[in-house]
Structure formats: structure tokens, C-alpha cells
N, CA and C atoms as an extended XYZ file, in Angstrom:
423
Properties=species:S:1:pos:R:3:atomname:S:1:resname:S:1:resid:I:1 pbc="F F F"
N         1.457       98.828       51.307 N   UNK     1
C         2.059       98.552       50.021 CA  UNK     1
C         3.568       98.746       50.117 C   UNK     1
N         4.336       97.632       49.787 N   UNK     2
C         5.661       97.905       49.650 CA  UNK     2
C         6.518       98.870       48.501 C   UNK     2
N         7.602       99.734       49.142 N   UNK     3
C         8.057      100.199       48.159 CA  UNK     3
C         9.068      100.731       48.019 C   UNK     3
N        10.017      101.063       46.923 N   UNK     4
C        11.392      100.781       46.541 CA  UNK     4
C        12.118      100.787       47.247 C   UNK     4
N        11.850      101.714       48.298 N   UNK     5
C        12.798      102.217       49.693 CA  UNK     5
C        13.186      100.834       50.505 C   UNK     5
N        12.096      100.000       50.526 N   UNK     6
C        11.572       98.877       51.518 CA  UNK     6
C        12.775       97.743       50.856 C   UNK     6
N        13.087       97.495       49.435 N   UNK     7
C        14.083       96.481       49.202 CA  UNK     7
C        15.354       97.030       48.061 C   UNK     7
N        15.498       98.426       47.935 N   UNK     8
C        16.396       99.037       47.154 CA  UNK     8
C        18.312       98.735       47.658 C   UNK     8
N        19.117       98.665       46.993 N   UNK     9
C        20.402       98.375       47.939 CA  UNK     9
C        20.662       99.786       47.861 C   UNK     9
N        21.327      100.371       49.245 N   UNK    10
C        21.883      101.551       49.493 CA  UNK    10
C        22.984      101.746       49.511 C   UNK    10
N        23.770      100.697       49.778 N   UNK    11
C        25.019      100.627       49.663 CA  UNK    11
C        25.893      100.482       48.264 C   UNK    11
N        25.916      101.691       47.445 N   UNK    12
C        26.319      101.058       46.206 CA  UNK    12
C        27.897      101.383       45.636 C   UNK    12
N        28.296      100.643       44.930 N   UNK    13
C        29.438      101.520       44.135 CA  UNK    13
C        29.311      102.399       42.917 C   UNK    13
N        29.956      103.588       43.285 N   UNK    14
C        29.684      104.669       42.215 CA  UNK    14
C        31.003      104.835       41.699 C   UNK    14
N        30.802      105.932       40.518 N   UNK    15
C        32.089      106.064       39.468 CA  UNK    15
C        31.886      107.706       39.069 C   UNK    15
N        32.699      108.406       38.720 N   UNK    16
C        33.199      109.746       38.669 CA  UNK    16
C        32.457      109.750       37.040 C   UNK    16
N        32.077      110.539       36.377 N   UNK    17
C        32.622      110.406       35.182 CA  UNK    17
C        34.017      110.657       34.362 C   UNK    17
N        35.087      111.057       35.301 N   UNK    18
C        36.060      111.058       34.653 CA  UNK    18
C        36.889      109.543       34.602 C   UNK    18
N        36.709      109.007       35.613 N   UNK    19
C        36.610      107.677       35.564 CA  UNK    19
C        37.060      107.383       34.619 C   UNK    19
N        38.267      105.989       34.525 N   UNK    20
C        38.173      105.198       33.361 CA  UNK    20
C        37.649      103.909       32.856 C   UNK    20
N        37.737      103.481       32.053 N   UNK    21
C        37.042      101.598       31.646 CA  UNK    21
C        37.788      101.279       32.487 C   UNK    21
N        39.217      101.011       32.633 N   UNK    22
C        39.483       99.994       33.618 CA  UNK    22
C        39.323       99.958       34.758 C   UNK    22
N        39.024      101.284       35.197 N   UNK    23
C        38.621      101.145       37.024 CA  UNK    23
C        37.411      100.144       36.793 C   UNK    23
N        36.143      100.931       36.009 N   UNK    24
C        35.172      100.492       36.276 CA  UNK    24
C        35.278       98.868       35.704 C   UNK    24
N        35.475       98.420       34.369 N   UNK    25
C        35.811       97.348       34.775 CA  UNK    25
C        36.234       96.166       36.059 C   UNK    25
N        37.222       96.834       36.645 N   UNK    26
C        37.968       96.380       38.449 CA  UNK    26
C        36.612       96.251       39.299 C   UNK    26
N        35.880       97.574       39.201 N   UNK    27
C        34.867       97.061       40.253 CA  UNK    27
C        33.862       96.389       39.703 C   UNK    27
N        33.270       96.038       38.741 N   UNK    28
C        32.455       95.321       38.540 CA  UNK    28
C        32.922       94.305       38.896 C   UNK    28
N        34.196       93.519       38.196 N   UNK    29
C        34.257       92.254       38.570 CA  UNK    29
C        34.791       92.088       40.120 C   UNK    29
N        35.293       92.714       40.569 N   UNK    30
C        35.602       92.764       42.521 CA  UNK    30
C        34.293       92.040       43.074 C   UNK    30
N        33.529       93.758       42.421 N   UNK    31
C        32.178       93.581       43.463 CA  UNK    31
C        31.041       92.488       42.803 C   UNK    31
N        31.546       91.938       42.049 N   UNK    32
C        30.138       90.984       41.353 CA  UNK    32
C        29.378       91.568       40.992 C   UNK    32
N        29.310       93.211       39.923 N   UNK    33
C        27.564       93.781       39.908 CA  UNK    33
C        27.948       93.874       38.289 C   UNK    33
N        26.940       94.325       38.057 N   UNK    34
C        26.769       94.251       36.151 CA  UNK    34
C        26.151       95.852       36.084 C   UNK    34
N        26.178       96.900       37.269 N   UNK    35
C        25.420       98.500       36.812 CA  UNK    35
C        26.363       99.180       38.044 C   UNK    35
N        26.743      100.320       37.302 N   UNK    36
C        27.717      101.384       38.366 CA  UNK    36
C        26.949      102.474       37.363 C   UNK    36
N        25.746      102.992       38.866 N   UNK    37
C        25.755      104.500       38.737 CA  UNK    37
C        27.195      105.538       38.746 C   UNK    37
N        26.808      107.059       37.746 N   UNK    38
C        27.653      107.423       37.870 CA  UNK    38
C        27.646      109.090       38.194 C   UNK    38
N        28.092      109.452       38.368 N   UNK    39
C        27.808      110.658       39.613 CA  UNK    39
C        28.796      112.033       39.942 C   UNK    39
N        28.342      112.977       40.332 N   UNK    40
C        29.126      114.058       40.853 CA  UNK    40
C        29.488      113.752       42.365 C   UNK    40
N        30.191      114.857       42.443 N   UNK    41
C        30.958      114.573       43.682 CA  UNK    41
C        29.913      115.388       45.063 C   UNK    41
N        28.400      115.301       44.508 N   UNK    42
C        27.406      115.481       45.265 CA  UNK    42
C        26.836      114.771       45.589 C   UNK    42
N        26.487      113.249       44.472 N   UNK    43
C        25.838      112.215       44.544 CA  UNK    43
C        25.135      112.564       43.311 C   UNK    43
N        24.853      113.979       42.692 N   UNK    44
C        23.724      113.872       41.861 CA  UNK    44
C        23.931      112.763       40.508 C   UNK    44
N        23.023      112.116       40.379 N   UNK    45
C        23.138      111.052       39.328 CA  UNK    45
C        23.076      111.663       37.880 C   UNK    45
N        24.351      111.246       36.951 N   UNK    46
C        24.879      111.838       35.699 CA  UNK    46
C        24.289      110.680       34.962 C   UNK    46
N        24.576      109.323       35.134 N   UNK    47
C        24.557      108.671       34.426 CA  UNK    47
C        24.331      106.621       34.781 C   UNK    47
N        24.475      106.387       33.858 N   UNK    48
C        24.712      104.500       34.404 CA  UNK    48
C        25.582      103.820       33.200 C   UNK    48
N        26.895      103.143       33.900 N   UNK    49
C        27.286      102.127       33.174 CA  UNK    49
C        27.185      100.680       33.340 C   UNK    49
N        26.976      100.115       32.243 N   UNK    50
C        26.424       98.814       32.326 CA  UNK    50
C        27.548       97.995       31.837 C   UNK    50
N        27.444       96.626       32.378 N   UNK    51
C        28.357       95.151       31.932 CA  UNK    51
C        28.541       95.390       30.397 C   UNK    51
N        26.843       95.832       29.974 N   UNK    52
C        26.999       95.605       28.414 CA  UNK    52
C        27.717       96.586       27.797 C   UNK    52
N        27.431       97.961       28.426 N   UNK    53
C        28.579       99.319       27.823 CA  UNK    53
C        30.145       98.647       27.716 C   UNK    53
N        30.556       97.921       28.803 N   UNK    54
C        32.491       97.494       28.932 CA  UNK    54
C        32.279       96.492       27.907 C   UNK    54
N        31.763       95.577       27.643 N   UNK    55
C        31.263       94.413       26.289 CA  UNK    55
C        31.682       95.534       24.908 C   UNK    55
N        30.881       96.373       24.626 N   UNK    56
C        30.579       97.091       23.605 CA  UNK    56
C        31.737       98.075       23.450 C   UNK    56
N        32.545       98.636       24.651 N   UNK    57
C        33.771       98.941       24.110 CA  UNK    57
C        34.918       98.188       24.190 C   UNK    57
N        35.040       97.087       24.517 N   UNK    58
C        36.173       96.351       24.632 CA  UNK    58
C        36.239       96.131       23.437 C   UNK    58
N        37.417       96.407       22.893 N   UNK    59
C        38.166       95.920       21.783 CA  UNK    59
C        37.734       94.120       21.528 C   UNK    59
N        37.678       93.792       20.306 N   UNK    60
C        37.174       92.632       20.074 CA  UNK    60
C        38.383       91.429       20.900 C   UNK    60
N        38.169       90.489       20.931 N   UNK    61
C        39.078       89.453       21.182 CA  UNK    61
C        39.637       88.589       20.141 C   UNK    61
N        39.133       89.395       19.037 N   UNK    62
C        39.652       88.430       17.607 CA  UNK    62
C        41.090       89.639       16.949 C   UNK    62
N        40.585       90.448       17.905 N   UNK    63
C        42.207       91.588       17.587 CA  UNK    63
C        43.211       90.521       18.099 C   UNK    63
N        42.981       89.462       19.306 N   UNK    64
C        44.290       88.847       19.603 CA  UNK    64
C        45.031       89.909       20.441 C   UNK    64
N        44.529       90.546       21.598 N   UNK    65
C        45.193       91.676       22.166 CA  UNK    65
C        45.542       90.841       23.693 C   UNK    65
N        46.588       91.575       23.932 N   UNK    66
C        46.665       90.542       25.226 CA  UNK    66
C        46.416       91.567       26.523 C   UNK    66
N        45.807       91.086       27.400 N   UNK    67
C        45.799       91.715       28.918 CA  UNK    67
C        45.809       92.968       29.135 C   UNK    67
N        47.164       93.203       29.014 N   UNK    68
C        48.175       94.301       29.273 CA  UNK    68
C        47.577       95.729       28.323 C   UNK    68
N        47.749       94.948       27.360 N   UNK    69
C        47.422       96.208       26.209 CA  UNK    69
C        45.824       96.270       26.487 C   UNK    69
N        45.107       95.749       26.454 N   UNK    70
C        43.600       95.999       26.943 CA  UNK    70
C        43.159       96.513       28.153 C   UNK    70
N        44.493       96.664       29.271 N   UNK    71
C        44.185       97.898       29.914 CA  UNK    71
C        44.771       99.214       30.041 C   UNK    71
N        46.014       99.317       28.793 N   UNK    72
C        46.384       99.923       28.516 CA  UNK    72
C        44.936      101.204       28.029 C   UNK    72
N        44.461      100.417       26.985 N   UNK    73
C        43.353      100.789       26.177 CA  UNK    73
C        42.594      101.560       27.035 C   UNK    73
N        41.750      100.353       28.075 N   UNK    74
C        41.000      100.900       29.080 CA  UNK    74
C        41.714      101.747       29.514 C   UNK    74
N        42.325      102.328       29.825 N   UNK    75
C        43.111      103.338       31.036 CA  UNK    75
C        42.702      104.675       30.548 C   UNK    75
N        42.473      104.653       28.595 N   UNK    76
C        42.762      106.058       28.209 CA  UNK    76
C        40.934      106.257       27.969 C   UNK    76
N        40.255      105.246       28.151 N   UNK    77
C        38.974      105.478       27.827 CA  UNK    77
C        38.322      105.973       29.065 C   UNK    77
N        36.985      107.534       28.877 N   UNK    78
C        36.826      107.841       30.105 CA  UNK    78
C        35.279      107.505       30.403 C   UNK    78
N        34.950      107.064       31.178 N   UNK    79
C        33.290      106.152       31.419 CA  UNK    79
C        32.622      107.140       30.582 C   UNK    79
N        32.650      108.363       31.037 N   UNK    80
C        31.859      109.531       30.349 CA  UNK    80
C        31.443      109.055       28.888 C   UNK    80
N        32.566      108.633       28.009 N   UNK    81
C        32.540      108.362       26.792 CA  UNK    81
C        31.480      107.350       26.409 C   UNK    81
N        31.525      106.299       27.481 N   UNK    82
C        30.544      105.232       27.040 CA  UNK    82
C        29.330      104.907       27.905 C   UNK    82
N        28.990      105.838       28.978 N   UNK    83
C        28.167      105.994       29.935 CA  UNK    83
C        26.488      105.914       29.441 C   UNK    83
N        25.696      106.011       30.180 N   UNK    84
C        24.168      106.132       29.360 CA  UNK    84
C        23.883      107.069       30.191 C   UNK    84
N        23.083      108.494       29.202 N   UNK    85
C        22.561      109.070       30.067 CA  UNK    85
C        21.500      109.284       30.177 C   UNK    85
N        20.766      108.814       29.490 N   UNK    86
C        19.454      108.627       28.995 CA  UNK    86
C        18.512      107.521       30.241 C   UNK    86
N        18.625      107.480       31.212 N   UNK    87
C        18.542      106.333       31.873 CA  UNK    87
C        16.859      106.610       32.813 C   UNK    87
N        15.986      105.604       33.067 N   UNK    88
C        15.097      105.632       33.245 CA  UNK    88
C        15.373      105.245       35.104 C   UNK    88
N        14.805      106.144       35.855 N   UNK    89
C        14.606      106.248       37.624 CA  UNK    89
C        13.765      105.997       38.365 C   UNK    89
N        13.790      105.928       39.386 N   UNK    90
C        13.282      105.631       40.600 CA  UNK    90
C        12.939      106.831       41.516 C   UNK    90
N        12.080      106.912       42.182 N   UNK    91
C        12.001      106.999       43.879 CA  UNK    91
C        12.000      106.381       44.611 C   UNK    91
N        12.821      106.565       45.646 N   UNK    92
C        12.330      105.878       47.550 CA  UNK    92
C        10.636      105.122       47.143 C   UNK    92
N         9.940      106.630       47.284 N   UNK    93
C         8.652      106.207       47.193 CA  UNK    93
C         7.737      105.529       46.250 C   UNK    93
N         7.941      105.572       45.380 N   UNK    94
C         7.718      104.646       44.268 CA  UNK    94
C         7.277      103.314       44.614 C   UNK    94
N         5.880      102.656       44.022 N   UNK    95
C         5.500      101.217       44.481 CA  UNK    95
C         6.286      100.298       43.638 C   UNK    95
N         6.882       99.585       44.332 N   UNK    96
C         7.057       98.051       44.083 CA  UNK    96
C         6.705       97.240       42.422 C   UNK    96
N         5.695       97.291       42.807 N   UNK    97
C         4.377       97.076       41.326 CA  UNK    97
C         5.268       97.802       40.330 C   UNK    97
N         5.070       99.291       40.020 N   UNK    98
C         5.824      100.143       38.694 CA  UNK    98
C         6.833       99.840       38.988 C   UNK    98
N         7.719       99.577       39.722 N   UNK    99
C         9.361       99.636       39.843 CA  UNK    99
C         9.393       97.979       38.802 C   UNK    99
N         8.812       97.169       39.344 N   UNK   100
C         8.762       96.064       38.838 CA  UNK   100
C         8.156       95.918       36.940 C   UNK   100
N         7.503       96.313       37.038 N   UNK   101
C         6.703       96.596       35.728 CA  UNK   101
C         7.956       97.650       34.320 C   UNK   101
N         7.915       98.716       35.307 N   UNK   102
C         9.502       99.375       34.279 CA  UNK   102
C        10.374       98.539       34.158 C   UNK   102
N        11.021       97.716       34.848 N   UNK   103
C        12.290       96.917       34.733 CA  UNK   103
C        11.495       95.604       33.730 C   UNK   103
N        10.493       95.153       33.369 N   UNK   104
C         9.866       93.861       32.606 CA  UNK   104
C         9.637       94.376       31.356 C   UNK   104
N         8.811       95.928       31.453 N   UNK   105
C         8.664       96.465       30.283 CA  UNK   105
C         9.943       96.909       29.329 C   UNK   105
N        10.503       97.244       30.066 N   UNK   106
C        11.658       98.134       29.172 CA  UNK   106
C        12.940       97.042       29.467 C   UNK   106
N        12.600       96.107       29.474 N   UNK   107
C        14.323       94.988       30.216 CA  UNK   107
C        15.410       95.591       30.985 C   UNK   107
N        15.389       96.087       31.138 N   UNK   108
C        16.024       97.281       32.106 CA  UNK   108
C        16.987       95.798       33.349 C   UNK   108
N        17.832       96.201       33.540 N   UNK   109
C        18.133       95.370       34.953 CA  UNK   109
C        18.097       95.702       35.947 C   UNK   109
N        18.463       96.798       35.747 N   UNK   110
C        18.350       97.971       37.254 CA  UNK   110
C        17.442       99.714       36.998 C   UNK   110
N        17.395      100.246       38.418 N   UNK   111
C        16.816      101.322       37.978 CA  UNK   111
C        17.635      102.407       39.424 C   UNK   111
N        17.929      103.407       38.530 N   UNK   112
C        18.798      103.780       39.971 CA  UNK   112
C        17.441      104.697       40.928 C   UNK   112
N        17.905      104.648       42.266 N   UNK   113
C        16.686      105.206       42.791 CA  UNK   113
C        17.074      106.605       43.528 C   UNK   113
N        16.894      107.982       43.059 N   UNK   114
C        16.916      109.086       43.234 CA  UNK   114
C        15.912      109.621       44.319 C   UNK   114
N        16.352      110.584       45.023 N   UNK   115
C        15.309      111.215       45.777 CA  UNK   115
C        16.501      112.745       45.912 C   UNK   115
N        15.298      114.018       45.567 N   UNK   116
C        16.132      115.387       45.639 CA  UNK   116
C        17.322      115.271       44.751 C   UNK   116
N        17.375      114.752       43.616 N   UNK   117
C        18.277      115.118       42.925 CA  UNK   117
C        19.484      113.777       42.797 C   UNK   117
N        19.429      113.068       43.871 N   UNK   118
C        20.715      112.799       44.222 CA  UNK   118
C        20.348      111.126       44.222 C   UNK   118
N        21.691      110.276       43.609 N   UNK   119
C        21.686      109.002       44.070 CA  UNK   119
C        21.525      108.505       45.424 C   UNK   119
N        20.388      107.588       45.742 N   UNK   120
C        20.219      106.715       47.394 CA  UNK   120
C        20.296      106.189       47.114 C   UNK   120
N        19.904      105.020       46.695 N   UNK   121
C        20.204      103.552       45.232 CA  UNK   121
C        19.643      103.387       44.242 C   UNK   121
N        19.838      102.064       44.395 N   UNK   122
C        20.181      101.089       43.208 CA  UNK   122
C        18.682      100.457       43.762 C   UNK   122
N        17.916       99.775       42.743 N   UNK   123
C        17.274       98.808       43.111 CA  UNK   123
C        17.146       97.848       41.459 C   UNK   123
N        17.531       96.230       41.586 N   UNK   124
C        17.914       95.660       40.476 CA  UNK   124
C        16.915       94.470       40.552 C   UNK   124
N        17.082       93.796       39.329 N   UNK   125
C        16.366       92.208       39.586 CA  UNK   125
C        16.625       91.529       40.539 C   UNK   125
N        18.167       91.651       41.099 N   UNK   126
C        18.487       90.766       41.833 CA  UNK   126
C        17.401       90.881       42.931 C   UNK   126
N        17.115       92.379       43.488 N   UNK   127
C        16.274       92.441       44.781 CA  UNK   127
C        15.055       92.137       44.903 C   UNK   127
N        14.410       91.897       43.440 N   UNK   128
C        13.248       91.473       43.194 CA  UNK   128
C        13.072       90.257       43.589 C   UNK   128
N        14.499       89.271       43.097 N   UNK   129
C        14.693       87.964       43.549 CA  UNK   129
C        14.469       87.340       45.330 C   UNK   129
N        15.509       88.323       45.302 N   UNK   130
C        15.657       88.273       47.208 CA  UNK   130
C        14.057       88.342       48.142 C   UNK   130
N        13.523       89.578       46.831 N   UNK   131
C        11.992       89.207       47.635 CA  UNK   131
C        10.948       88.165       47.190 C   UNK   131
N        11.069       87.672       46.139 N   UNK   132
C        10.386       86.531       45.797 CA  UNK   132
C        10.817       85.314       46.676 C   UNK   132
N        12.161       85.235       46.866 N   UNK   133
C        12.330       84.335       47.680 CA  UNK   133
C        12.227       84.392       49.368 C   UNK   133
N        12.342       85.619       49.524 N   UNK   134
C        11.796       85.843       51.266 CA  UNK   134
C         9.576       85.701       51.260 C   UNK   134
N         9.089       85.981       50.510 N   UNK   135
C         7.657       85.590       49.937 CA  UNK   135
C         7.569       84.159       49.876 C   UNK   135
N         7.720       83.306       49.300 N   UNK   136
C         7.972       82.112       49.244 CA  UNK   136
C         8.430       81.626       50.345 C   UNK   136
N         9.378       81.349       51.135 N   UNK   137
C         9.583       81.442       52.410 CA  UNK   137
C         8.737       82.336       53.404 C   UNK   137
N         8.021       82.681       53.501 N   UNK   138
C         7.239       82.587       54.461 CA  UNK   138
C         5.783       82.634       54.057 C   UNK   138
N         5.794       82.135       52.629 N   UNK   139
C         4.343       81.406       52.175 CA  UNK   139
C         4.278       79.862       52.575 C   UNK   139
N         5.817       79.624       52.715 N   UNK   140
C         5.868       78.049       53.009 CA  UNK   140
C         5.700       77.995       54.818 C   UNK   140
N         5.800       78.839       55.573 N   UNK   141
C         5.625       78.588       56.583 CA  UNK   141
C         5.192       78.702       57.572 C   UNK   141
């Protein structure tokens, strides 16, 4: 039976909670991801910010604010402030099946995956994808 360990990404980007919106902003859009676990300077997992958290505090765009001043803004805001901590986890060991099933049930996009306390990854839809399509590919062949 496959499981979380088997297609989780390990390689992730993390964020301090002192952190501000605009860093985290920067890396989302750098790195292309829409979830930055967020963390002590142990790894232990504090929290998760999401695409939709920077949505929900960005100042509207009908303020007419330009650039500058919107990272002005961001600069003084600290992730902590708009972070989730309430966030639903993972194990390494954990099957496939529930990992999959939590993320459908609860819409969830990602689920960070803990073992001893501490962030190892991330495992998201995207990887679900990657394996539907490595399945498919070698159902076709």
C-alpha cells in the first residue's frame, strides 16, 4: 500500500512566523506554490499560510493603491497575524487512501506532513496529480 512518504514533496519552502506578507507573498509567486508551512527554527510546524490568507489580507484593489504602497502595507503585516493554526496533518506513514479522502472531504489543498513533531512535508493535490498521471501511464503501457 502506498503512502504519504512514497509521493509527499520534501523539499519545501517555509516561513518564520515573524515573517512578513510580503516575503511570503515573494515566495509564493517565485516558487509557483499556493501553501507555505510555517515553523520554528526547529522545523516544528506552527502553522500554514495559504494563497487565500494573502487574497483575504490584501487591501482591496478598489482602494486604487499602487504597488509600492501595498508592500509598504505588506512589510508591516506579520504572517503570524494571518496564519492558520488550526490546520489538519499528516504522517510519513499515513495511507494514501485517508491522505486523499481528508484533502476531498474537507477541500483542503494541501496537508502538511509531520513526523516527531516536526515539518518533513508537504503533500498537495498537485502530487495526487503527478500520481494519477504516472498510473495512467503505465496503465497505458
Amino acid at each position: 500500500m502506498l503512502k504519504v512518504k512514497d509521493i509527499m514533496t520534501k523539499d519545501i519552502f517555509t516561513l518564520k512566523e515573524t515573517d512578513n506578507l510580503a516575503l511570503a507573498r515573494s515566495v509564493m509567486n517565485l516558487a509557483r506554490i499556493r501553501h507555505i508551512p510555517i515553523v520554528d527554527e526547529n522545523m516544528v510546524f506552527i502553522g500554514l499560510l495559504t494563497h487565500r490568507d494573502i487574497l483575504g489580507a490584501t487591501v482591496s484593489i478598489l482602494a486604487d493603491l499602487d504597488s509600492q504602497t501595498q508592500e509598504e502595507i505588506d512589510q508591516g503585516i506579520p504572517v503570524m497575524e494571518i496564519m492558520n493554526t488550526r490546520v489538519k496533518t499528516v504522517s510519513p506513514e499515513d495511507s494514501l487512501k485517508d491522505a486523499a479522502a481528508l484533502l476531498l472531504e474537507h477541500k483542503y489543498g494541501c496537508l502538511p506532513v509531520i513526523y516527531k513533531g516536526r515539518l518533513v512535508g508537504i503533500i498537495t493535490e498537485a502530487d495526487f496529480l503527478n500520481l494519477t498521471i504516472n498510473l495512467l501511464d503505465a496503465l497505458s503501457e
